[in-house]
LOPA-561664 format. One line per 3 residues: number of its first residue (from 1); their letters; for each residue x, y, z of N, C-alpha, C. Coordinates in pm, whole numbers, plus 50000, padded with zeros to 5 digits. Layout:
BEGIN
NUM) a) X/Y/Z/X/Y/Z/X/Y/Z | ...
***
This chain:
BEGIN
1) xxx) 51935/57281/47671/51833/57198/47736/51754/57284/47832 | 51615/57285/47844/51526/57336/47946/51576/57336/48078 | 51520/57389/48145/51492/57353/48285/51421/57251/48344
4) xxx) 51299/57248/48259/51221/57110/48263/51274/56998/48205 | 51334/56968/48083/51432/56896/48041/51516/56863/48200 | 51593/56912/48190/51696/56919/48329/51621/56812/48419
7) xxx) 51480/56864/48438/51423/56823/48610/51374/56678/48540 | 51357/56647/48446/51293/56540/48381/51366/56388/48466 | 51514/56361/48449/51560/56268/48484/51589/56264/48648
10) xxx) 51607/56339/48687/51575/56336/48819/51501/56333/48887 | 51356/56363/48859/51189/56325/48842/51177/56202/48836 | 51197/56169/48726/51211/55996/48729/51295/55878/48799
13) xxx) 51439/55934/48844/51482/55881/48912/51429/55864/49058 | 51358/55977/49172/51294/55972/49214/51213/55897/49267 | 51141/55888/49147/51002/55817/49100/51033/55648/49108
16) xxx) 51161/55650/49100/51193/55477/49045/51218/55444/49197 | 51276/55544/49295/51323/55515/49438/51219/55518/49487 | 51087/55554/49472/50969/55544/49573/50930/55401/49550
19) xxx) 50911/55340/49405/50834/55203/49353/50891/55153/49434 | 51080/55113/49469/51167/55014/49471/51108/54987/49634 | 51106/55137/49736/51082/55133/49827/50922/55030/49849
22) xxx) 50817/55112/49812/50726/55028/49802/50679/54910/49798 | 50790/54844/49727/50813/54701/49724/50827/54643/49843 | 50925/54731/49848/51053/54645/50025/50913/54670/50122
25) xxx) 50841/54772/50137/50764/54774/50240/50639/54652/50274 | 50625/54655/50123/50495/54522/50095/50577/54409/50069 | 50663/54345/50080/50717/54240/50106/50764/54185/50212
28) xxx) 50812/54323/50320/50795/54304/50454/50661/54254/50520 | 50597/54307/50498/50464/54338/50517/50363/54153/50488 | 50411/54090/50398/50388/53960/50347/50455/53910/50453
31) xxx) 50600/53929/50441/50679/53788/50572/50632/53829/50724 | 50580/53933/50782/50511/53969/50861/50428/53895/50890 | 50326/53862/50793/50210/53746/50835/50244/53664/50895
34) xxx) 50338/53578/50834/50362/53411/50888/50290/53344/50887 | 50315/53258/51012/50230/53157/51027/50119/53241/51102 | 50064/53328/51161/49981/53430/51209/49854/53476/51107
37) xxx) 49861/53471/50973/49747/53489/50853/49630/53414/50951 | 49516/53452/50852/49389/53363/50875/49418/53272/50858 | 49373/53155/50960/49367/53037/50965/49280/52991/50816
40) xxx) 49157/53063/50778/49094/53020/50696/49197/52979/50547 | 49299/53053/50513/49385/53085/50405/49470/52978/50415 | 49482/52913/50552/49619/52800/50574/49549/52670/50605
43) xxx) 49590/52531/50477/49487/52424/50483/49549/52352/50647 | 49444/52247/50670/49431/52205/50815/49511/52081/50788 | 49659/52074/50825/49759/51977/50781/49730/51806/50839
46) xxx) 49603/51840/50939/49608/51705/51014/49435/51656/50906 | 49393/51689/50847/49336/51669/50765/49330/51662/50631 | 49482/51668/50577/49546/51655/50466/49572/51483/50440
49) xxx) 49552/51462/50268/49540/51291/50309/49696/51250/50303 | 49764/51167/50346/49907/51135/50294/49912/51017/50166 | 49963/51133/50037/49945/51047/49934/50135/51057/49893
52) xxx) 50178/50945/49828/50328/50901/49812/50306/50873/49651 | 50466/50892/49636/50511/50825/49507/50466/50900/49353 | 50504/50834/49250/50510/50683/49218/50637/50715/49236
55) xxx) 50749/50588/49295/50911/50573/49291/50952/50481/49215 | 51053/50449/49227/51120/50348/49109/51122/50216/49179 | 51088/50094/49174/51115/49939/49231/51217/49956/49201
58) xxx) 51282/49882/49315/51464/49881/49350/51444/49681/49300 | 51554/49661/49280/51590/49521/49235/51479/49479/49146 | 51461/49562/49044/51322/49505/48929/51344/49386/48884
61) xxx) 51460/49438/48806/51468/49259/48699/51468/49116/48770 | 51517/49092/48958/51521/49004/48982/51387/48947/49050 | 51330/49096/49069/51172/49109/49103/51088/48998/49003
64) xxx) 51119/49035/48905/51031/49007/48792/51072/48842/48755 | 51217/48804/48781/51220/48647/48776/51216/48571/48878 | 51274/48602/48996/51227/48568/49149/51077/48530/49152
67) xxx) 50991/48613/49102/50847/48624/49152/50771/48574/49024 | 50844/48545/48896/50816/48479/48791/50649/48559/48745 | 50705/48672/48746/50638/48769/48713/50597/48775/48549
70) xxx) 50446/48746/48548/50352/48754/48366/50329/48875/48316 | 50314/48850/48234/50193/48973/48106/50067/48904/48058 | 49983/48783/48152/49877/48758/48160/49755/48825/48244
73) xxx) 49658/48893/48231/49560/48931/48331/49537/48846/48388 | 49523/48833/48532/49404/48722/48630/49286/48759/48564 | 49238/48578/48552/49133/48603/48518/49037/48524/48645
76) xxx) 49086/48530/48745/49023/48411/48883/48936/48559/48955 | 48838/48492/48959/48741/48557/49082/48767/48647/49180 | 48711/48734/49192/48701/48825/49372/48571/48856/49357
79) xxx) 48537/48827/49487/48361/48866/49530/48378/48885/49678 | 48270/48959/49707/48257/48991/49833/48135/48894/49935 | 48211/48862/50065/48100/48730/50113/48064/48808/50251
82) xxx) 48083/48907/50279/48117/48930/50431/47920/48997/50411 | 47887/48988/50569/47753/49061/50585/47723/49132/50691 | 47852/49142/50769/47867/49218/50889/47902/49378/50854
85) xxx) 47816/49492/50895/47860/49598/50827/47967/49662/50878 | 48064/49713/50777/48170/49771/50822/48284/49714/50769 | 48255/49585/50792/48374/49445/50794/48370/49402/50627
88) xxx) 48484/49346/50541/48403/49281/50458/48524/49136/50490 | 48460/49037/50373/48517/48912/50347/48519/48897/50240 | 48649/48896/50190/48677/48897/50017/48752/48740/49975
91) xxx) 48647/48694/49877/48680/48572/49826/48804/48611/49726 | 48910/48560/49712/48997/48555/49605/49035/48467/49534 | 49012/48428/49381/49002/48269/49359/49133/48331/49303
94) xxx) 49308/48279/49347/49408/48315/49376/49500/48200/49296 | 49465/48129/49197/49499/47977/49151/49585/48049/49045 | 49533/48073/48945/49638/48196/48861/49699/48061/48766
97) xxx) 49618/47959/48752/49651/47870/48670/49715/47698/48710 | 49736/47717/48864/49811/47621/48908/49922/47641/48971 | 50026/47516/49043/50110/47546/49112/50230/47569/49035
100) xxx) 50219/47576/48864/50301/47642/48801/50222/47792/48702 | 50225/47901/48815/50143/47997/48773/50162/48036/48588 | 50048/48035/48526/50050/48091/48424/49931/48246/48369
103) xxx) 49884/48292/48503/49890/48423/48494/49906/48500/48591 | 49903/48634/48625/49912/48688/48676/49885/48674/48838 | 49943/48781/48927/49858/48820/49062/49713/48882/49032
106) xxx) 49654/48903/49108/49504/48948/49121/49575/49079/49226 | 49517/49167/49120/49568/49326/49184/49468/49393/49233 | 49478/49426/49357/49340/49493/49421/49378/49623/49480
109) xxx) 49237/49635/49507/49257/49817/49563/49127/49819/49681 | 49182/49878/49813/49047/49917/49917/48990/49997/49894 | 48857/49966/49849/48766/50063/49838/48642/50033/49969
112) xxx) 48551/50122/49930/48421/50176/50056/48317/50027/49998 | 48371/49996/49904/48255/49894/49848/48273/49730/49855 | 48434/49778/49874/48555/49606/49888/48652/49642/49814
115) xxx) 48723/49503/49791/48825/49503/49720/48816/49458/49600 | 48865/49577/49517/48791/49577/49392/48917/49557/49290 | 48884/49491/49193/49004/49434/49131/49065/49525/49023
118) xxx) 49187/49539/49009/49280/49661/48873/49316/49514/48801 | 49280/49579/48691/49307/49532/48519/49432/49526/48492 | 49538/49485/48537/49634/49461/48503/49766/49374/48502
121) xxx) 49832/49336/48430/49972/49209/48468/50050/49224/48528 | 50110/49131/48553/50227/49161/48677/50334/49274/48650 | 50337/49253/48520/50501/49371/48537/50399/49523/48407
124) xxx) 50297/49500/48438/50230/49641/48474/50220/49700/48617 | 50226/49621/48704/50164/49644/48795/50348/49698/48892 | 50472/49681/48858/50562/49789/48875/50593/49928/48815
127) xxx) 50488/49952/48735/50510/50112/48725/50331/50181/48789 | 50275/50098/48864/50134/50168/48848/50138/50155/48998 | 50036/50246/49053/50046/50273/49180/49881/50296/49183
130) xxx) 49823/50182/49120/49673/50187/49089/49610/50103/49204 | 49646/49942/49249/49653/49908/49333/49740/49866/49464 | 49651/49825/49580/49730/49816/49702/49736/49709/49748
133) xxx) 49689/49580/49707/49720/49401/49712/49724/49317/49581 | 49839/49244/49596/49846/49144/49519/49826/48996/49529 | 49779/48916/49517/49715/48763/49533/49763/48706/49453
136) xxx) 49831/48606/49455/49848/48473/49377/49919/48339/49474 | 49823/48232/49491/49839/48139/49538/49872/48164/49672 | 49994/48150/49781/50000/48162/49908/50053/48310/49907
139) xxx) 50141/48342/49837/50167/48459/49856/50034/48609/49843 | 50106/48698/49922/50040/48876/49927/50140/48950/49917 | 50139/49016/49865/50185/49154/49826/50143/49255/49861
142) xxx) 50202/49378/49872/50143/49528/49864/50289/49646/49782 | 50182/49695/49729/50308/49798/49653/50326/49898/49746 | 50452/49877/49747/50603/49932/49758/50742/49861/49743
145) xxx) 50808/49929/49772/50950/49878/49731/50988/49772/49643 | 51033/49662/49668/51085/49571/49567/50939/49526/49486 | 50803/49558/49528/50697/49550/49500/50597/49595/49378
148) xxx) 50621/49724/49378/50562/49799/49340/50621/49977/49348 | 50536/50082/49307/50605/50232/49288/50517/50305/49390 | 50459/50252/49436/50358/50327/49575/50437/50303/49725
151) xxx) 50334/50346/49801/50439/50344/49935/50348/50246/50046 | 50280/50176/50023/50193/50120/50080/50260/50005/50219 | 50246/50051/50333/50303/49945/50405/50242/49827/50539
154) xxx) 50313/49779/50615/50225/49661/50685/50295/49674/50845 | 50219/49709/50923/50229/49685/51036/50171/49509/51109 | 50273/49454/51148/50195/49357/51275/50150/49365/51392
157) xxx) 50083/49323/51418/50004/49319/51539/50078/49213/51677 | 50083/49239/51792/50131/49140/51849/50043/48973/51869 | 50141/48885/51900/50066/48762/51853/49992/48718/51956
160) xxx) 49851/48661/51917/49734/48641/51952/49638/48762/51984 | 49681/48897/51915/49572/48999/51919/49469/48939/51801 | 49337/48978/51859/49198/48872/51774/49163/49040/51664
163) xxx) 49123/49041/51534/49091/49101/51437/48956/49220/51557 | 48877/49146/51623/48792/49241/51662/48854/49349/51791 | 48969/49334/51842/49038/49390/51915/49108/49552/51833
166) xxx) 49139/49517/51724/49218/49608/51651/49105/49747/51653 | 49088/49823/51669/48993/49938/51642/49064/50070/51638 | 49205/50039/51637/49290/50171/51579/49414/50183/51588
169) xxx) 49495/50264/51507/49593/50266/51489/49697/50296/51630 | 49788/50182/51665/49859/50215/51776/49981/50294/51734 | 50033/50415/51809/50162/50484/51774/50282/50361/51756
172) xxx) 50258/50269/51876/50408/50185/51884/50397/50110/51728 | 50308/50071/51646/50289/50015/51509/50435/50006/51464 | 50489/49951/51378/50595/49985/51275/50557/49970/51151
175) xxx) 50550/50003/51105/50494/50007/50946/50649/50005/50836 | 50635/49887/50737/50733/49811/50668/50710/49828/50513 | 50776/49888/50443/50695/49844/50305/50814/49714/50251
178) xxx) 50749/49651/50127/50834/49516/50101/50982/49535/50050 | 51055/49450/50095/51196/49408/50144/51254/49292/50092 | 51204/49195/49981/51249/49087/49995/51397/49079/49887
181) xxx) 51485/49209/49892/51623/49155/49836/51687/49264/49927 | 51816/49221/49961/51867/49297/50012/51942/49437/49903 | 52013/49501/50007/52121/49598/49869/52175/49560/49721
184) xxx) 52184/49439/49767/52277/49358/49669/52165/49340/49590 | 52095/49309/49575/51940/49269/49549/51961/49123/49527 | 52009/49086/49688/52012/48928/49702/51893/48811/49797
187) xxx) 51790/48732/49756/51703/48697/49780/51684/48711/49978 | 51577/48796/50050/51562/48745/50182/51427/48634/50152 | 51466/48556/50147/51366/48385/50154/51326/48419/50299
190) xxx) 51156/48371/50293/51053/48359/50453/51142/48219/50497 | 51086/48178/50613/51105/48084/50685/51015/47981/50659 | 50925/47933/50548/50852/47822/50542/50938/47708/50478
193) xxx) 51068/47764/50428/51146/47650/50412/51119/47624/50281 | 51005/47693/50201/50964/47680/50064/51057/47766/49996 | 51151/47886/50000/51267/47947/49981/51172/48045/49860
196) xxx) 51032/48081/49937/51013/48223/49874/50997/48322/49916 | 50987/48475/49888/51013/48611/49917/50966/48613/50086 | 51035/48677/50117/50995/48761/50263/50906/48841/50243
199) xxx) 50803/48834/50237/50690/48926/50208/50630/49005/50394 | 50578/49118/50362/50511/49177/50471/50422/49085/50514 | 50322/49045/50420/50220/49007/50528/50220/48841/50515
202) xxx) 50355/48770/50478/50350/48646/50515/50321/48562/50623 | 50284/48652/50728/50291/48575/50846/50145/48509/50864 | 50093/48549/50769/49952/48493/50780/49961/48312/50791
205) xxx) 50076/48249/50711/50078/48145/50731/50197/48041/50755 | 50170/47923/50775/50307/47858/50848/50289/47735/50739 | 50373/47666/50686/50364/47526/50648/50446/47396/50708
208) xxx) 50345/47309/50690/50369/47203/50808/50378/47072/50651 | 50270/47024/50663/50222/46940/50493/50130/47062/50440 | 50066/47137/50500/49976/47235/50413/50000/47370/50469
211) xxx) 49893/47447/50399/49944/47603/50475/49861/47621/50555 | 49886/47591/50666/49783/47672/50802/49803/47808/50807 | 49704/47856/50878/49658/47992/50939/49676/48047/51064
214) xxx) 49778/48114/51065/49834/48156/51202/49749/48278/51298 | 49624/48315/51208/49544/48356/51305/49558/48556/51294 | 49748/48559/51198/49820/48718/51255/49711/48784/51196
217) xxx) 49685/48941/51283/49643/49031/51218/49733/49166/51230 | 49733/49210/51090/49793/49265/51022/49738/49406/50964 | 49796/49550/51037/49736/49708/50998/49816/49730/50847
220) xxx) 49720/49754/50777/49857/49821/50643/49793/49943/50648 | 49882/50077/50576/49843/50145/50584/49887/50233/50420 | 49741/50268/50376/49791/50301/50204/49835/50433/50211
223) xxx) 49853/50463/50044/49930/50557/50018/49835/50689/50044 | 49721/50664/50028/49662/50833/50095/49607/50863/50239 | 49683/50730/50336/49701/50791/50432/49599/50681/50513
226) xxx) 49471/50611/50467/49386/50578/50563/49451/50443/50603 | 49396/50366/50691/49412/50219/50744/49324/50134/50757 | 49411/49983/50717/49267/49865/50696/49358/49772/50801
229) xxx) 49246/49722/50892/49289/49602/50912/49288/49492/50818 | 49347/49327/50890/49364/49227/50783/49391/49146/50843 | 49322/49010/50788/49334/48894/50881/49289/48740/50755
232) xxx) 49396/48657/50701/49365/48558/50625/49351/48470/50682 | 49178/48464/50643/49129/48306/50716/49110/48218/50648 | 49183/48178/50533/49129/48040/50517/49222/48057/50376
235) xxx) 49309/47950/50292/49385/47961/50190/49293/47831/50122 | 49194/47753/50167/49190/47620/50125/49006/47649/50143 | 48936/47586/50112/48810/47582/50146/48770/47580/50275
238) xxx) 48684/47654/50326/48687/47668/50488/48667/47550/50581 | 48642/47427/50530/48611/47274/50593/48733/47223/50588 | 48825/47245/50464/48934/47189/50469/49065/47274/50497
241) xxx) 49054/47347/50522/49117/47514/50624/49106/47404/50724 | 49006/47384/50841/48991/47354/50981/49047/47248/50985 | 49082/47157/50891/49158/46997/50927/49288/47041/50913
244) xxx) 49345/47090/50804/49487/47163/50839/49528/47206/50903 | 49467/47329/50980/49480/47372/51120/49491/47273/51225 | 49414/47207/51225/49393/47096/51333/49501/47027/51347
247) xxx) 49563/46894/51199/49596/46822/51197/49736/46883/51132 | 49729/46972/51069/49863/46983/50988/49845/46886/50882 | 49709/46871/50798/49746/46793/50675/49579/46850/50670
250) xxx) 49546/46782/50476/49485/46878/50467/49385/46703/50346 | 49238/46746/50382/49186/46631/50344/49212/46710/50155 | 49179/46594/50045/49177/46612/49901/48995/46580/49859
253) xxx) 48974/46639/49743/48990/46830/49710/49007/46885/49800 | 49092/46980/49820/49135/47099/49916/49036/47194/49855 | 49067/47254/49767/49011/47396/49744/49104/47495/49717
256) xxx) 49255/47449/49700/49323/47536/49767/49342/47647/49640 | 49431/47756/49688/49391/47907/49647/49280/47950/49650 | 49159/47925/49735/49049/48017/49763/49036/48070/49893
259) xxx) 49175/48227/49890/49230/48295/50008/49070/48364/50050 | 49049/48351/50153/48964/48399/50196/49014/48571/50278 | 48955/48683/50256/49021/48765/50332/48966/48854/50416
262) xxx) 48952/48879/50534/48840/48977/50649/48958/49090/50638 | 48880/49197/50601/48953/49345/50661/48845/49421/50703 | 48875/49566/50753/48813/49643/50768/48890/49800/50733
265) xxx) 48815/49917/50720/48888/50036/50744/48906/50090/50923 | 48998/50130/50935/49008/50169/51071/49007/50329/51064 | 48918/50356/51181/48871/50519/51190/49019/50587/51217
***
């Protein structure tokens, strides 16, 4: 064998100890940066939107008979009535067939334009994280938990704060997403004595002979992070809304399931 032969593998071995080094130096050299890099290179985390999910609905199947959950589309109305800018007022014709529902919730989503309605049935509407309210008759919804696969949740407001008071998100808030079975996935029934779901934003109403309007306003806050206020004024036609309130009974035609709804986005 040469001499050059000879020097060949040890040349290369060498050669392989400088790369290895090289490495170690420029990899130091990376964890060095840190959090210290250009700011420009590192996104601005308080301007990042907070988007969740999709997760799995916990207690589905009893979800789905509890709440007597369809594979009919709503086919009832939403329009927008409000003319105050900023604010809107969303009509929801919320009847869904009668007081023995034969279709669906009315699935909505906040948008810049209102609340704009998703195309879909009730037990579509546990794997989709398309919308963020559900409507049918007295009850509301919002997806999450026993709800839905999004993370969408509901803060209350303390009682007798007025809708035009709300103008931003308070730290003390608690924010809830829906709850209505326990572990067991055993029914938590509201307090109207009607023995249905504990819903977040039930507090909108009380029943006496009809459903009055308790006035609550209510922060939810969706899955990419922004916030709407919310305030249901009226479940019955707005003339016959005010005698219920009043009287606790409610003159006939009611109107009833035409939820009337004021929100806004909060900065």
């Amino acid at each position: 064998m040469s001499h050059t032969e000879q020097a060949m593998p040890r040349r290369a071995g060498q050669q392989g100890l400088w790369v290895l080094v090289a490495v170690a130096v420029s990899l130091a050299l990376l964890a060095g940066c840190g959090d210290d890099g250009p700011t420009d290179l590192q996104p601005d985390a308080g301007t990042e939107p907070e988007v969740c999910g999709p997760s799995d609905v916990w207690c589905k199947d009893q979800t789905i008979d509890r709440l007597d959950l369809l594979t009919t589309v709503s086919t009832g109305e939403v329009r927008e009535e409000g003319t105050t800018s900023g604010e809107f007022l969303t009509f929801v014709d919320s009847r869904a067939g009668g007081l023995s529902p034969t279709m669906s919730y009315s699935y909505l989503r906040f948008t810049p334009q209102g609340l704009t309605p998703v195309q879909i049935h009730d037990q579509e509407s546990l794997g989709s994280t398309d919308w963020d309210l559900a409507v049918r008759r007295y009850t509301l919804r919002v997806n999450s938990g026993t709800s839905g696969p999004s993370c969408v949740s509901v803060a209350n407001t303390p009682e007798g704060t007025t809708f035009a008071s709300v103008t931003a998100v308070n730290a003390a808030m608690e924010f809830k997403t829906e709850a209505w079975f326990d572990t067991a996935c055993t029914l938590i029934p509201d307090d109207s004595g009607l023995n249905g779901p504990l819903t977040q934003l039930g507090g909108f109403w009380a029943y006496t002979s009809c459903v009055q309007m308790t006035g609550r306003v209510f922060v939810i806050r969706l899955a990419d992070g922004r916030h709407v206020k919310l305030e249901v004024t009226s479940y019955y036609e707005p003339s016959a809304q005010q005698v219920c309130n009043q009287t606790g009974s409610v003159p006939q035609p009611s109107g009833s399931g035409a939820i009337r709804i004021k929100w806004a986005f909060l900065p």
